[in-house]
N, CA, C, O and CB atoms as a CASP TS submission, in Angstrom:
PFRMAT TS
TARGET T0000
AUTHOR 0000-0000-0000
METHOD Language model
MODEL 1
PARENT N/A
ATOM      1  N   UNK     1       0.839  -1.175   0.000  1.00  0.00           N
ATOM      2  CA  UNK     1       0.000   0.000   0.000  1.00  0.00           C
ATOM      3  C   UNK     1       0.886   1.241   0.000  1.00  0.00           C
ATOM      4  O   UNK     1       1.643   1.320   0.967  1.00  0.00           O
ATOM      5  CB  UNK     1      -0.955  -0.003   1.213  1.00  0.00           C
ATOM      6  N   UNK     2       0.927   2.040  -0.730  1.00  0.00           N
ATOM      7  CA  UNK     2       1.138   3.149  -0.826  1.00  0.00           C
ATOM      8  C   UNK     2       1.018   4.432  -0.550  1.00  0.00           C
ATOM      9  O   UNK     2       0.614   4.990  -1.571  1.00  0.00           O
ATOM     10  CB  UNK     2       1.072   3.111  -1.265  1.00  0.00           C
ATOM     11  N   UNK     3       1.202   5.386   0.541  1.00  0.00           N
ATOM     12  CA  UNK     3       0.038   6.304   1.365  1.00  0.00           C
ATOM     13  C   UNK     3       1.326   7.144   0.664  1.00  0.00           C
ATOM     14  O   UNK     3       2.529   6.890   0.716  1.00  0.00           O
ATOM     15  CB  UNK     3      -0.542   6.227   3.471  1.00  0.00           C
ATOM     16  N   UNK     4       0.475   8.446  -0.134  1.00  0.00           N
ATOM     17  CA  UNK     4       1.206   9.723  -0.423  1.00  0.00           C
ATOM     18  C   UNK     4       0.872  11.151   0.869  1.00  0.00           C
ATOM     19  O   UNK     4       1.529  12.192   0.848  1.00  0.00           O
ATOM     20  CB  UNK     4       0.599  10.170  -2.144  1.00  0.00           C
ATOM     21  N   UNK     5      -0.023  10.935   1.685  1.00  0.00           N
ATOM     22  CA  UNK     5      -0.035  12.203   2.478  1.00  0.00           C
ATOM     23  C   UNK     5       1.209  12.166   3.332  1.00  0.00           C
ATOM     24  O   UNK     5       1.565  11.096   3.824  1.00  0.00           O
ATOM     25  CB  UNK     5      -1.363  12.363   3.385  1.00  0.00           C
ATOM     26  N   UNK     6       1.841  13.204   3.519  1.00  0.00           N
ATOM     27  CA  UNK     6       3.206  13.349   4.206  1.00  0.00           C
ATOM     28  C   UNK     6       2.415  14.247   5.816  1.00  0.00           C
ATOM     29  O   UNK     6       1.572  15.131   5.968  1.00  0.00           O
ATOM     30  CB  UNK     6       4.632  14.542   2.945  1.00  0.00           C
ATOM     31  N   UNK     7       3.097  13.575   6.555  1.00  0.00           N
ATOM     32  CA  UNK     7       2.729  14.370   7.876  1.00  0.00           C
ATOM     33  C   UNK     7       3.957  15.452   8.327  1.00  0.00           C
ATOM     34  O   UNK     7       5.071  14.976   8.546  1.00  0.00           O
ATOM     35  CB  UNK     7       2.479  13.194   9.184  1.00  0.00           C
ATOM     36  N   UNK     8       3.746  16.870   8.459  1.00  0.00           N
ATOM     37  CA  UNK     8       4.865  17.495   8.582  1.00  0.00           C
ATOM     38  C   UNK     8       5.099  17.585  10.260  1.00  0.00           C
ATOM     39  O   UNK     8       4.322  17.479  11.208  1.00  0.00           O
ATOM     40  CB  UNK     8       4.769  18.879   7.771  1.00  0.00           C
ATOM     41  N   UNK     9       6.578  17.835  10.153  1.00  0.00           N
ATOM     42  CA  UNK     9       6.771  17.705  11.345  1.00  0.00           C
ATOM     43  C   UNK     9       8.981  18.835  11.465  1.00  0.00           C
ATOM     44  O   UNK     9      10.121  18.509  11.134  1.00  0.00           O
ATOM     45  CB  UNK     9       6.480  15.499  11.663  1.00  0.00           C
ATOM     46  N   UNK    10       8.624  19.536  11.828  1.00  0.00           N
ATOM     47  CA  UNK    10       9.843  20.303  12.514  1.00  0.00           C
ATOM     48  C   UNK    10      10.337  20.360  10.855  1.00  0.00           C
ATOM     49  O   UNK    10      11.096  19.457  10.506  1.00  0.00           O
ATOM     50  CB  UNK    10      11.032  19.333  13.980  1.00  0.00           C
ATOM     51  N   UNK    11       9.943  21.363   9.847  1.00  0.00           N
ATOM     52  CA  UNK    11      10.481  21.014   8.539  1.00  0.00           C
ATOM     53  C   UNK    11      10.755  19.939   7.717  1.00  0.00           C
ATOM     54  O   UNK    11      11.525  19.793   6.768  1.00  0.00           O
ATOM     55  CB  UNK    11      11.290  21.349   8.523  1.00  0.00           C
ATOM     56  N   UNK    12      10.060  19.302   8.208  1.00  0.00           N
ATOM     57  CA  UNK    12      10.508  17.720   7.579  1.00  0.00           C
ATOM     58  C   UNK    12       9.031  17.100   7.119  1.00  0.00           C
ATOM     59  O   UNK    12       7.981  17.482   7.634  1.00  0.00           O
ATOM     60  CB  UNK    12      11.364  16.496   8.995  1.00  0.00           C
ATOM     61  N   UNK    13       9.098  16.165   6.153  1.00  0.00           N
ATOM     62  CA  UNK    13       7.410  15.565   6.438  1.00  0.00           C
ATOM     63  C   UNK    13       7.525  13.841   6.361  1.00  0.00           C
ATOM     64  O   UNK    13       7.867  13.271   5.325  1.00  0.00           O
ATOM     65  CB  UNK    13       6.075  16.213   4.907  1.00  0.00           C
ATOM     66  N   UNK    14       7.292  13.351   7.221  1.00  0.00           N
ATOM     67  CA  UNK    14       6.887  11.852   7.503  1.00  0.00           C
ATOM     68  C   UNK    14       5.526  11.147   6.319  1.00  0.00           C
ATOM     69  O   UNK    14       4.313  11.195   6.526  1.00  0.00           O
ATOM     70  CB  UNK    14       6.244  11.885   9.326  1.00  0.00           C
ATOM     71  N   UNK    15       6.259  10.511   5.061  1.00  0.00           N
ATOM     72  CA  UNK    15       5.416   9.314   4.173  1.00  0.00           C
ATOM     73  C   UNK    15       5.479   8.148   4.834  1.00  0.00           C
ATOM     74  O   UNK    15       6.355   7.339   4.526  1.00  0.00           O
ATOM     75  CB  UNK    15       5.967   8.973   2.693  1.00  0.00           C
ATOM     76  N   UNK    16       4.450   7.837   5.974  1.00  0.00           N
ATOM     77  CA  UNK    16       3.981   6.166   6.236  1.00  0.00           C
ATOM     78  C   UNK    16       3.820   5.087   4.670  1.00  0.00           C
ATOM     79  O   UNK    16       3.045   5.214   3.723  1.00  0.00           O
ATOM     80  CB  UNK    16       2.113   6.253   7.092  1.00  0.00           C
ATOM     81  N   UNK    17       4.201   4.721   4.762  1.00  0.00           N
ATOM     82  CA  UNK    17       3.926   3.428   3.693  1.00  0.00           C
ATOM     83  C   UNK    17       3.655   2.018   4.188  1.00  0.00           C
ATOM     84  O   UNK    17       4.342   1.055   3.847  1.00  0.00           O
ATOM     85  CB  UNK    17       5.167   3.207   2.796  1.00  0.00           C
ATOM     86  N   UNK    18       2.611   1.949   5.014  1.00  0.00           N
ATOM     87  CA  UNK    18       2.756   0.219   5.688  1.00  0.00           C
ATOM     88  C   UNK    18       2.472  -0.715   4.777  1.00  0.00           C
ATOM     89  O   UNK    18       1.375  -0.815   4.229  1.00  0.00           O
ATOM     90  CB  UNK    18       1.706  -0.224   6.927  1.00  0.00           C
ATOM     91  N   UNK    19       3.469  -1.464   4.566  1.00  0.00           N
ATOM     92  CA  UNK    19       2.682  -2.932   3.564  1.00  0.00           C
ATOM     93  C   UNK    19       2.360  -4.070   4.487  1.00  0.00           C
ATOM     94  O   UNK    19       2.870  -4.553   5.497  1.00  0.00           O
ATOM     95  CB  UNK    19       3.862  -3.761   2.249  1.00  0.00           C
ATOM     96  N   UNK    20       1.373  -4.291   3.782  1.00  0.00           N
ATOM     97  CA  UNK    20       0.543  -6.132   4.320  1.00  0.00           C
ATOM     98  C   UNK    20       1.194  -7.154   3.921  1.00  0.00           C
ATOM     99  O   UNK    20       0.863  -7.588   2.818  1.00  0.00           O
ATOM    100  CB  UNK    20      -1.027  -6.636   3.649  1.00  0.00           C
ATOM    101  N   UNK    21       2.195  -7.793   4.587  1.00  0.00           N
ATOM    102  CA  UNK    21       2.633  -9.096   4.612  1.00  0.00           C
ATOM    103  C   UNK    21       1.814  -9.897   4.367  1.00  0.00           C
ATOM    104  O   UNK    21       0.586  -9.817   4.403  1.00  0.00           O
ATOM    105  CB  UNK    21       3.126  -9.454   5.586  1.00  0.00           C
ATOM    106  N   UNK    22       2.829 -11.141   3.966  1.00  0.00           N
ATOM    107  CA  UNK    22       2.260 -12.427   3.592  1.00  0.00           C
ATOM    108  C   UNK    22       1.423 -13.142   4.837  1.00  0.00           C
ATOM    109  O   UNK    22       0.420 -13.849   4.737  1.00  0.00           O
ATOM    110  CB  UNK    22       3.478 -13.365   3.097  1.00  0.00           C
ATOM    111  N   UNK    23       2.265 -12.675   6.260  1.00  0.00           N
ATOM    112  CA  UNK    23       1.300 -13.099   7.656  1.00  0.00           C
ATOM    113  C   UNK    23       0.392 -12.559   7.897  1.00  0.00           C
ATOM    114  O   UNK    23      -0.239 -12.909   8.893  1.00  0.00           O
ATOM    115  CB  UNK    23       1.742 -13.028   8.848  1.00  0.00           C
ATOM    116  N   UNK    24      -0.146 -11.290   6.956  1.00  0.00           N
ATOM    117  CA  UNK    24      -1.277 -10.791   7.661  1.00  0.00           C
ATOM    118  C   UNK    24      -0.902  -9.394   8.136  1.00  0.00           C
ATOM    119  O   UNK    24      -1.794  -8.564   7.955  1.00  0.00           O
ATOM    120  CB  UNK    24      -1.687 -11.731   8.835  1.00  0.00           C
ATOM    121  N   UNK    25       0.050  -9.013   8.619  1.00  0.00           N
ATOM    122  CA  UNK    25       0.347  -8.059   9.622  1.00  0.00           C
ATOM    123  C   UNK    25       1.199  -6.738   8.851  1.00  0.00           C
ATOM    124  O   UNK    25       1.581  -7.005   7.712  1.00  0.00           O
ATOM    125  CB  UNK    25       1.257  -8.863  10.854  1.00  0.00           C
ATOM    126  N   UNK    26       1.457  -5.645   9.255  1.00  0.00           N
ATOM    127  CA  UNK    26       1.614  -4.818   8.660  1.00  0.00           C
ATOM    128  C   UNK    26       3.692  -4.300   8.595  1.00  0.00           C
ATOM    129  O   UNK    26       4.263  -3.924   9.619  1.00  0.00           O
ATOM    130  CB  UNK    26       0.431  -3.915   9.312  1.00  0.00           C
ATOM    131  N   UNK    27       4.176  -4.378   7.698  1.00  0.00           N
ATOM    132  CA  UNK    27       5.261  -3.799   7.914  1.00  0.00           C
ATOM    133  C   UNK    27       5.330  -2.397   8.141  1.00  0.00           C
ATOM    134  O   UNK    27       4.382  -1.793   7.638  1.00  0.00           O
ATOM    135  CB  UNK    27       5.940  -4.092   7.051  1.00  0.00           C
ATOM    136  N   UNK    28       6.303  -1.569   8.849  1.00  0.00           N
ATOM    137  CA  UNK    28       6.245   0.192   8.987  1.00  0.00           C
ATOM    138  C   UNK    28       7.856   0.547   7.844  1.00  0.00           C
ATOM    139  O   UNK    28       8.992   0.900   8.162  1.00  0.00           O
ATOM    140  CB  UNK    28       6.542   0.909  11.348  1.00  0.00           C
ATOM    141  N   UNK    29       7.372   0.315   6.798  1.00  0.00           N
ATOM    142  CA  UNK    29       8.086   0.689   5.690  1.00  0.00           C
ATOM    143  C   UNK    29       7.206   2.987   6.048  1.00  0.00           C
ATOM    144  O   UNK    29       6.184   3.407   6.590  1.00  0.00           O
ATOM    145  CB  UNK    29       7.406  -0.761   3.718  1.00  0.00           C
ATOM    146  N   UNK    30       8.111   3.500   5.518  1.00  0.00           N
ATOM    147  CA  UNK    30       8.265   5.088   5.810  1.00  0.00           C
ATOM    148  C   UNK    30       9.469   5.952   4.928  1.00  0.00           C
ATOM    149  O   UNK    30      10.555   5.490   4.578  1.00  0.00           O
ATOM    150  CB  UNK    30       8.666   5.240   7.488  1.00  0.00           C
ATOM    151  N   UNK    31       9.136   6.844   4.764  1.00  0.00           N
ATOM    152  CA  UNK    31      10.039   8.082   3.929  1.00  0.00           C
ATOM    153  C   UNK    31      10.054   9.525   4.832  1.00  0.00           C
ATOM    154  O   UNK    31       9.038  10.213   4.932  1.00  0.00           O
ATOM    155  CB  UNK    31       9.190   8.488   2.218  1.00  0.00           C
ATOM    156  N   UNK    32      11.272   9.870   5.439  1.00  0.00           N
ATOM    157  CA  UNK    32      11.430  11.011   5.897  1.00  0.00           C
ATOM    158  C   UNK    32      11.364  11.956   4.517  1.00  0.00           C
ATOM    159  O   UNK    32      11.441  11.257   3.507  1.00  0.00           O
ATOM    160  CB  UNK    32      12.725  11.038   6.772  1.00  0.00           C
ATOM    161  N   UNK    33      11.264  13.113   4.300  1.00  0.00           N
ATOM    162  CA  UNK    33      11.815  13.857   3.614  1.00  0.00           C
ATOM    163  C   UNK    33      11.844  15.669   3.746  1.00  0.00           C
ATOM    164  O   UNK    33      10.834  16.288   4.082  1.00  0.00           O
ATOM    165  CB  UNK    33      11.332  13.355   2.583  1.00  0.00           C
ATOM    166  N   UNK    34      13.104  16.325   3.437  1.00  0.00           N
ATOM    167  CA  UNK    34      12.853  17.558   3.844  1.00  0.00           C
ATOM    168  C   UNK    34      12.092  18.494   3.283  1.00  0.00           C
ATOM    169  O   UNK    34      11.786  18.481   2.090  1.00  0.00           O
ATOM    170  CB  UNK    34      13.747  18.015   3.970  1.00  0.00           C
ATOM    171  N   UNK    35      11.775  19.274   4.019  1.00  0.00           N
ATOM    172  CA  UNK    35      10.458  20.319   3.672  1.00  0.00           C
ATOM    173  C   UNK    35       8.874  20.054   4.068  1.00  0.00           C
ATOM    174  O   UNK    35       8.328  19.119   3.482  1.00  0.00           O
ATOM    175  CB  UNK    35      10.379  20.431   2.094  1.00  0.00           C
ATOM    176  N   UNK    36       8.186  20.729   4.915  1.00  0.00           N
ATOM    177  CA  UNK    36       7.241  20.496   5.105  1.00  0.00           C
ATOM    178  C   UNK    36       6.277  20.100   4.578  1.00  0.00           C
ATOM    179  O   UNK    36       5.190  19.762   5.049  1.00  0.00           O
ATOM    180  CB  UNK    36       7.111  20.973   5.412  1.00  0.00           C
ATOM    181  N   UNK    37       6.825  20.145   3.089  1.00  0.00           N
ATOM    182  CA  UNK    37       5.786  19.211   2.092  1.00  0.00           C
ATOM    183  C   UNK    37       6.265  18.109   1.511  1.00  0.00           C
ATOM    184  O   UNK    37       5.722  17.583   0.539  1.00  0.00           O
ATOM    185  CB  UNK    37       5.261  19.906   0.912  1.00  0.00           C
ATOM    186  N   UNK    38       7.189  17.735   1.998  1.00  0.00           N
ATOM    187  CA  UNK    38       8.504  16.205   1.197  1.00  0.00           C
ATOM    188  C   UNK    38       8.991  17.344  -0.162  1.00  0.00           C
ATOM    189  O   UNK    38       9.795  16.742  -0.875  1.00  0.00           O
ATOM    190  CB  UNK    38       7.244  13.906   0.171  1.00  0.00           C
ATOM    191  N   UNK    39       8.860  18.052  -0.424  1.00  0.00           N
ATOM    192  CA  UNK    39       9.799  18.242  -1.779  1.00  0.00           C
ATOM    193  C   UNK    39      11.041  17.901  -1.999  1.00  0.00           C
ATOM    194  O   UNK    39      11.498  17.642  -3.113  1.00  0.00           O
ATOM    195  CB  UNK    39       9.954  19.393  -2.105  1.00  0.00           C
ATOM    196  N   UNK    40      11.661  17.883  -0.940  1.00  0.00           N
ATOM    197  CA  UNK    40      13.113  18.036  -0.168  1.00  0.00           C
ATOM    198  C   UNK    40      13.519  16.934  -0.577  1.00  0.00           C
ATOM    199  O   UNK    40      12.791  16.197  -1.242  1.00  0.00           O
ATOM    200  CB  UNK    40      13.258  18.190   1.461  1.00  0.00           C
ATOM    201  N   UNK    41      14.920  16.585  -0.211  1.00  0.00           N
ATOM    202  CA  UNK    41      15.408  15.632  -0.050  1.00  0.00           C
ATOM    203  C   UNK    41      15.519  14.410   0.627  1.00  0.00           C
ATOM    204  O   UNK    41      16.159  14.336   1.675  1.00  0.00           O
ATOM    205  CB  UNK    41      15.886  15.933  -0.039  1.00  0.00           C
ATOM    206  N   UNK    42      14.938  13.415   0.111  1.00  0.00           N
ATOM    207  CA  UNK    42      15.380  12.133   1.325  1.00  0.00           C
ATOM    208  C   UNK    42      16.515  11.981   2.416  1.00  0.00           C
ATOM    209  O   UNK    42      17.714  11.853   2.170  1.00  0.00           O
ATOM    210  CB  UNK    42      15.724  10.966   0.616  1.00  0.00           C
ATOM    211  N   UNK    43      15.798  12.025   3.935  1.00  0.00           N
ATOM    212  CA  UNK    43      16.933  12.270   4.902  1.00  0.00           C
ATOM    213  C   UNK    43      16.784  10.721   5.101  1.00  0.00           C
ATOM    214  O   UNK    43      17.694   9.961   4.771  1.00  0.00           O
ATOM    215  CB  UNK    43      16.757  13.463   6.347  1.00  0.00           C
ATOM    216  N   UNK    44      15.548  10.254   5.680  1.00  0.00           N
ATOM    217  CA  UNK    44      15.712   8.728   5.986  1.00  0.00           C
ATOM    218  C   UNK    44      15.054   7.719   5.466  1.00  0.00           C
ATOM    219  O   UNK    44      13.916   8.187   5.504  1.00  0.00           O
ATOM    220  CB  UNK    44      15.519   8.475   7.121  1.00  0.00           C
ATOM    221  N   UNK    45      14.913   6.372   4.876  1.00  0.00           N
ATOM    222  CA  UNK    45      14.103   5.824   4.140  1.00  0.00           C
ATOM    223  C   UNK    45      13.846   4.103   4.871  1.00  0.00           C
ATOM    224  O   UNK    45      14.731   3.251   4.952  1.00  0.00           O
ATOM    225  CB  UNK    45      14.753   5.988   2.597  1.00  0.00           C
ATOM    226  N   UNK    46      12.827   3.990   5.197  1.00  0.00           N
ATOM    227  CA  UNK    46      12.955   2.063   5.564  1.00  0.00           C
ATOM    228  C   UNK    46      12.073   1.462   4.813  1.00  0.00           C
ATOM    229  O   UNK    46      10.853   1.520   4.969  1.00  0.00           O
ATOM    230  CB  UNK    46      12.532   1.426   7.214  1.00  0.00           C
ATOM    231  N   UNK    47      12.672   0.848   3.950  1.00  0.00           N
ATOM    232  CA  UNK    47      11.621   0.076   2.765  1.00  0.00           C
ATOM    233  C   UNK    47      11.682  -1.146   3.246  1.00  0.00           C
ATOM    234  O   UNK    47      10.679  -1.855   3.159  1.00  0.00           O
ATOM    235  CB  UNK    47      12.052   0.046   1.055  1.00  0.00           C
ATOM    236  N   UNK    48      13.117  -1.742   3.977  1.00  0.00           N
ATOM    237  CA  UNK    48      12.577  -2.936   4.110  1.00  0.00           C
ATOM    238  C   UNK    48      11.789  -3.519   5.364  1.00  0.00           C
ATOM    239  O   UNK    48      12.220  -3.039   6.413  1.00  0.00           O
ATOM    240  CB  UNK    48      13.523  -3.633   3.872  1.00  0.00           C
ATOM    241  N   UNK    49      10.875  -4.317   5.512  1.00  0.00           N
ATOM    242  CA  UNK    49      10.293  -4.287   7.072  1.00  0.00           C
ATOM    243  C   UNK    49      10.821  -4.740   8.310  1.00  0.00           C
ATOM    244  O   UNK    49      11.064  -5.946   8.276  1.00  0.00           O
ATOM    245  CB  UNK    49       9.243  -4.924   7.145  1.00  0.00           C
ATOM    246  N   UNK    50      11.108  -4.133   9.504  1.00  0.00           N
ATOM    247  CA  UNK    50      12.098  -4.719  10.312  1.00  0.00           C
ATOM    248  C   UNK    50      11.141  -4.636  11.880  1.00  0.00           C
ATOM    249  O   UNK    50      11.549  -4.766  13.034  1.00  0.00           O
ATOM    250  CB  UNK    50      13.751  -3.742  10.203  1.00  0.00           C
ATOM    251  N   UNK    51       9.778  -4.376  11.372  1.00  0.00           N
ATOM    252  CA  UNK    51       8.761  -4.052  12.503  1.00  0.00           C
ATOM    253  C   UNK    51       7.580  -4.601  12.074  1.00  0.00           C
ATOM    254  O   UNK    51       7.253  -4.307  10.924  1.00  0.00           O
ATOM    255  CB  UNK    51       8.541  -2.540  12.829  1.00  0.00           C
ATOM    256  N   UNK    52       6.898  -5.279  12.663  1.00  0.00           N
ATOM    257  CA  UNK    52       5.355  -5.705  11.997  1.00  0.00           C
ATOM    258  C   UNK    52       4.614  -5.653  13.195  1.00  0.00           C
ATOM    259  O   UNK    52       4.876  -5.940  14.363  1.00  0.00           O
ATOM    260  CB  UNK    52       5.156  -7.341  11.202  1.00  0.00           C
ATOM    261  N   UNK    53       3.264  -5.054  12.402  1.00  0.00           N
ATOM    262  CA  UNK    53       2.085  -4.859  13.357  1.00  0.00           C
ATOM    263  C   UNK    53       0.842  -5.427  13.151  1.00  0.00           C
ATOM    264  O   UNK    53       0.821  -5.818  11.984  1.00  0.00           O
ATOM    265  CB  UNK    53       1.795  -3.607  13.478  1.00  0.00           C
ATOM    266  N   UNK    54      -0.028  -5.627  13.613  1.00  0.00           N
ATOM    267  CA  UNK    54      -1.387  -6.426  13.896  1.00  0.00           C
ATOM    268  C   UNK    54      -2.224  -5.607  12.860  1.00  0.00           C
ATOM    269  O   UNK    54      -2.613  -6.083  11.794  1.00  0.00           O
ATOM    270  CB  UNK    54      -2.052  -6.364  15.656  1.00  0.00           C
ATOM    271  N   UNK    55      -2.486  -4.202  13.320  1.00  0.00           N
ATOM    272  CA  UNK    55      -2.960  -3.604  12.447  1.00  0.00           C
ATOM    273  C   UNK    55      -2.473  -2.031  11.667  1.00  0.00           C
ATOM    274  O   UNK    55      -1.460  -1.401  11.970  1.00  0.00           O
ATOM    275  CB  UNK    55      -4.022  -3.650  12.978  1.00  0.00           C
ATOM    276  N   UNK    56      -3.183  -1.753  10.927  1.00  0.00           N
ATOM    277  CA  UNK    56      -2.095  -0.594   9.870  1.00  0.00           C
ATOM    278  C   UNK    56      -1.992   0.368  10.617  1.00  0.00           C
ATOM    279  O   UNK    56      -0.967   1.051  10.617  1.00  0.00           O
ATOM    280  CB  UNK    56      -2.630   0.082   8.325  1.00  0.00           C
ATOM    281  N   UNK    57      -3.190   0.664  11.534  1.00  0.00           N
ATOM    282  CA  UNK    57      -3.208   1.939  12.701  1.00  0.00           C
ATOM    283  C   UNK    57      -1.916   1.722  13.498  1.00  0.00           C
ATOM    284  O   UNK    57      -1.010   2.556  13.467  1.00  0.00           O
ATOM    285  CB  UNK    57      -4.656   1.893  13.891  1.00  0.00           C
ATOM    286  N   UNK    58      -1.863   0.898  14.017  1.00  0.00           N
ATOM    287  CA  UNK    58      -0.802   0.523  15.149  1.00  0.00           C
ATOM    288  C   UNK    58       0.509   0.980  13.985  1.00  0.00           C
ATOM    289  O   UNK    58       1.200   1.980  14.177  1.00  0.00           O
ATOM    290  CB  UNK    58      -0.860  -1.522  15.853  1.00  0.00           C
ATOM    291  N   UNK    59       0.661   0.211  12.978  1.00  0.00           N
ATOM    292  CA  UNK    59       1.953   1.067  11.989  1.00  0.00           C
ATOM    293  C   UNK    59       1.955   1.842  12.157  1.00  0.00           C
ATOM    294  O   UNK    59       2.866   2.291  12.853  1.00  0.00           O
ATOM    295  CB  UNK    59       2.155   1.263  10.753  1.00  0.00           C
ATOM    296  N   UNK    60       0.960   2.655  11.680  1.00  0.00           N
ATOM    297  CA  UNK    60       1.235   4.153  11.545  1.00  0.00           C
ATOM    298  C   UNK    60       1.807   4.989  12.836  1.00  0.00           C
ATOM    299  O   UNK    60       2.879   5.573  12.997  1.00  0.00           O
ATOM    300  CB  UNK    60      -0.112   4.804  11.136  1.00  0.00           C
ATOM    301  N   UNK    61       0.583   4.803  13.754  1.00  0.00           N
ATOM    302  CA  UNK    61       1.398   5.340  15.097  1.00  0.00           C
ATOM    303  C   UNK    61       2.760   4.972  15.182  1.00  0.00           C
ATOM    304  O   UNK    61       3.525   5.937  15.176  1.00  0.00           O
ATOM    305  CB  UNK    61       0.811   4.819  16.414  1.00  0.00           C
ATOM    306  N   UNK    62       3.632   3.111  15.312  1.00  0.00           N
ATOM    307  CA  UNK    62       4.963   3.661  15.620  1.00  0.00           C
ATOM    308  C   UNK    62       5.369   4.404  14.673  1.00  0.00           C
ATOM    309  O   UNK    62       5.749   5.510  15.058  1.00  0.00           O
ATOM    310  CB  UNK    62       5.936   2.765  15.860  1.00  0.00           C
ATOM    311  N   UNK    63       5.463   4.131  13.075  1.00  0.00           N
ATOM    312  CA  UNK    63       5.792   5.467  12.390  1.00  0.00           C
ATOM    313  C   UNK    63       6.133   7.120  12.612  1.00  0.00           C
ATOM    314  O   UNK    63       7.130   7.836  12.516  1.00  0.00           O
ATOM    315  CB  UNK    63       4.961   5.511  11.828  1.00  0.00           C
ATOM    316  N   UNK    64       4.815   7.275  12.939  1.00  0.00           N
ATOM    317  CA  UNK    64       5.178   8.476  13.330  1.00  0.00           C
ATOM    318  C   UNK    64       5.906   8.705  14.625  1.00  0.00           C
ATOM    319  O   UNK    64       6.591   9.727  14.591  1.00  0.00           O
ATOM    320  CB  UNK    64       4.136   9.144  13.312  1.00  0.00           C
ATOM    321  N   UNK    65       5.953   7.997  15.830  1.00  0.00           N
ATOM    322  CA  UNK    65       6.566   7.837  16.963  1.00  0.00           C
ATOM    323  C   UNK    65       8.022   7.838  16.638  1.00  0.00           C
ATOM    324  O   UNK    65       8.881   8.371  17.339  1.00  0.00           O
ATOM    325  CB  UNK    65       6.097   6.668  17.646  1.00  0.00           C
ATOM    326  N   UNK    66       8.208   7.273  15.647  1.00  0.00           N
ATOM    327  CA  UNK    66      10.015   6.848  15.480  1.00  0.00           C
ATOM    328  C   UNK    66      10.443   7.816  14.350  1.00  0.00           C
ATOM    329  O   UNK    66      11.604   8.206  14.229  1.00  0.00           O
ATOM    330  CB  UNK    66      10.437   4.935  14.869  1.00  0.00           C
ATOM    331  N   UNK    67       9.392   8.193  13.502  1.00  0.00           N
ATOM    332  CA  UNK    67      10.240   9.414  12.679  1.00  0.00           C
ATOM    333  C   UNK    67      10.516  10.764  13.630  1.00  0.00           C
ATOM    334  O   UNK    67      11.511  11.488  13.645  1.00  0.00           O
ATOM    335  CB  UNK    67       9.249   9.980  11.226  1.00  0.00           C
ATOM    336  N   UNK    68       9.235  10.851  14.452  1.00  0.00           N
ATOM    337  CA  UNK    68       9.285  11.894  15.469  1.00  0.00           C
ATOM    338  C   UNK    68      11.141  12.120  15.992  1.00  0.00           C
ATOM    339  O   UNK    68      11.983  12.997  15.803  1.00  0.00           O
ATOM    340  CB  UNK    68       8.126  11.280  16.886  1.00  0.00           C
ATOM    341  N   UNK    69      11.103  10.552  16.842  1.00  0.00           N
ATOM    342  CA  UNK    69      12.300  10.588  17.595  1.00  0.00           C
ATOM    343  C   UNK    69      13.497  10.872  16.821  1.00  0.00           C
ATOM    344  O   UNK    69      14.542  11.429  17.158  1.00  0.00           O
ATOM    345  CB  UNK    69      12.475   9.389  18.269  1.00  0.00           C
ATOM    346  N   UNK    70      13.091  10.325  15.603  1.00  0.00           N
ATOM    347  CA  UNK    70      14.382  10.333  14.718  1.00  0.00           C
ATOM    348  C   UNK    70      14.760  12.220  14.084  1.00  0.00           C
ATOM    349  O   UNK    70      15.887  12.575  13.739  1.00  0.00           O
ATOM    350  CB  UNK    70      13.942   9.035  13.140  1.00  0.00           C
ATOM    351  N   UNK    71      13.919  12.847  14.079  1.00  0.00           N
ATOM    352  CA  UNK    71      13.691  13.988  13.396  1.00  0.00           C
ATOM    353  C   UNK    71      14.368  14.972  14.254  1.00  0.00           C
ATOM    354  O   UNK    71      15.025  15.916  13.816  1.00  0.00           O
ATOM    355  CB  UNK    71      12.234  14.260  13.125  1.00  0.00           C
ATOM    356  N   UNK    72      14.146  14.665  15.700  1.00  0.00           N
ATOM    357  CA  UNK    72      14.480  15.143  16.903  1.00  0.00           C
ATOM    358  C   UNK    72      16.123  15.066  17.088  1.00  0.00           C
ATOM    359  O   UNK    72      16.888  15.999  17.335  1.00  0.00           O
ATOM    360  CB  UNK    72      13.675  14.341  17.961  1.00  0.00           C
ATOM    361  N   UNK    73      16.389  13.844  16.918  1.00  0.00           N
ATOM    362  CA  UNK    73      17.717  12.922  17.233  1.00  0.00           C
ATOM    363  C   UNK    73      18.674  13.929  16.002  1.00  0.00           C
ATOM    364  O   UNK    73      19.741  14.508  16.203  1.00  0.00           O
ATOM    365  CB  UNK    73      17.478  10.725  16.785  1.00  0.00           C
ATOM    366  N   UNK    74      17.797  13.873  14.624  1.00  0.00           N
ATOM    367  CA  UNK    74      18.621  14.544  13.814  1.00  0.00           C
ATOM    368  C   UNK    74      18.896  15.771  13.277  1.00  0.00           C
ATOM    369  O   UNK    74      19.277  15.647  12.113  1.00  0.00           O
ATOM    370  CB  UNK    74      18.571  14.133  13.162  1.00  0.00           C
ATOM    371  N   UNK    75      18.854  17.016  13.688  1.00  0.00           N
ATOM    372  CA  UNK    75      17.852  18.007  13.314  1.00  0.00           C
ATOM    373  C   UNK    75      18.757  18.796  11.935  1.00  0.00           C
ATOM    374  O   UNK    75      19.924  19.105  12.174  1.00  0.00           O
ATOM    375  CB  UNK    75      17.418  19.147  14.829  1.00  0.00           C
ATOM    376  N   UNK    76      18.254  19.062  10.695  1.00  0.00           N
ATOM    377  CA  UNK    76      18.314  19.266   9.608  1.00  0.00           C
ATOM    378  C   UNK    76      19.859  20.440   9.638  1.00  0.00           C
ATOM    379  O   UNK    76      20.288  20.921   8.589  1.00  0.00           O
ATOM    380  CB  UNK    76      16.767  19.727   9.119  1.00  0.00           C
TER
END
């Protein structure tokens, strides 16, 4: 699944992308990118899944939870 709304956050905007595994459950695949609208440049990218969730909500929240931290951790 493919989600294009970017959530902005401290100049930066967070693309969730959760895909549905073969188990059912959701990977938290995500695209940092700079500018409050992604125009910017790719700062961080996780395509491959290294987190799976029950449901896409639950993705999304850590998503945004960990780009948060990460955005914080890194600041532009």
């Amino acid at each position: 699944m493919i989600q294009t709304k970017g959530f902005p956050y401290k100049g930066n905007a967070v693309f969730p992308s959760p895909e549905k595994q073969d188990s059912g459950k959701y990977a938290a695949c995500f695209t940092i990118r700079s500018g409050k609208d992604g125009a910017g440049e790719i700062r961080y990218a996780r395509t491959m899944p290294t987190n799976e969730f029950d449901t896409h909500d639950e993705a999304i929240s850590y998503i945004l939870d960990f780009a948060g931290d990460w955005i914080d951790q890194n600041p532009a």
